[in-house]
C-alpha positions as CSV (number, residue, x, y, z in Angstrom):
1,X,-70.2,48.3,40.9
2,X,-67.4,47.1,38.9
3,X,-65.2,44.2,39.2
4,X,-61.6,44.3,37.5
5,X,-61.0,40.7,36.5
6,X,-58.3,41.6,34.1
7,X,-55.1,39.8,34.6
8,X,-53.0,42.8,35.8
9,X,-51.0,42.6,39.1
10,X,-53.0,43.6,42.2
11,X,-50.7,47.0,42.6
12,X,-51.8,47.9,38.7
13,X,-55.8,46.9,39.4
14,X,-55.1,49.5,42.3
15,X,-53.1,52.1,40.5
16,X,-55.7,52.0,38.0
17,X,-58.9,52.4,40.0
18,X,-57.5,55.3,42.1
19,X,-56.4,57.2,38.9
20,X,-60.1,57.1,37.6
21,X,-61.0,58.5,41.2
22,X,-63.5,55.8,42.2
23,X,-64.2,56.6,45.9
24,X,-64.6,53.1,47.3
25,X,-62.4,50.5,46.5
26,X,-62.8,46.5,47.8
27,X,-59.9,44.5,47.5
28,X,-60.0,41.2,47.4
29,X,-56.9,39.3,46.3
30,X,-56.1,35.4,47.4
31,X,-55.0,35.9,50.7
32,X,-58.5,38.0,51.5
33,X,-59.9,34.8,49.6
34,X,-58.7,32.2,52.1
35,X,-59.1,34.2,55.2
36,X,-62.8,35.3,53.8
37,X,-61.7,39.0,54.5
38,X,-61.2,42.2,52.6
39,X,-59.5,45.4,52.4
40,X,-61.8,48.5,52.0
41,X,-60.0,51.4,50.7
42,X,-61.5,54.9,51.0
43,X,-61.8,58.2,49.8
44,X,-59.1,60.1,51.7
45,X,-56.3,57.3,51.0
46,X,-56.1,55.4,54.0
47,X,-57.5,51.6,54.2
48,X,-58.9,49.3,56.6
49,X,-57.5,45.6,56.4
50,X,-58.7,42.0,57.5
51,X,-62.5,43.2,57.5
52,X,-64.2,40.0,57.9
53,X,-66.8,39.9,55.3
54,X,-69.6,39.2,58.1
55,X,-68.5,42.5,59.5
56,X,-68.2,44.3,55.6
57,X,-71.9,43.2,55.1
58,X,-73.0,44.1,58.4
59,X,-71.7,47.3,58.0
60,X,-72.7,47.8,54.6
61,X,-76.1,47.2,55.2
62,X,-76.0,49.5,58.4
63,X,-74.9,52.1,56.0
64,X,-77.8,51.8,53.7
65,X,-80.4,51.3,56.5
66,X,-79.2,55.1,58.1
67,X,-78.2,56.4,54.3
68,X,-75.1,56.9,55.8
69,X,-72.1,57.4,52.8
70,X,-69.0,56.7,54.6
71,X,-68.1,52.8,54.7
């Protein structure tokens, strides 16, 4: 796990990360900050938004329990 704290724009940070093909990406800008949600961004392109993070470590954990890739 790797956490990009450099002081790039969000869309750069992004940009970035899917040009060195890392398969799961957790956004979490300011607004996910306040609202204590995140945005998941997967493999084939698409990403799920306002994931409380309750639900992301629910889920998560889930994941690991059945060795289950997909988030």
């Amino acid at each position: 796990m790797e956490i990009n704290e450099h002081p790039d724009p969000m869309n750069a940070k992004i940009r970035d990360t899917q040009n060195q093909k890392v398969p799961y990406m957790l956004v979490i800008g300011d607004k996910e900050m306040q609202a204590e949600q995140v945005t998941l961004r997967v493999p084939d392109g698409s990403q799920q938004n306002n994931i409380s993070l309750g639900d992301f470590i629910t889920r998560v954990k889930d994941r690991i329990t059945r060795r289950v890739h997909e988030l």
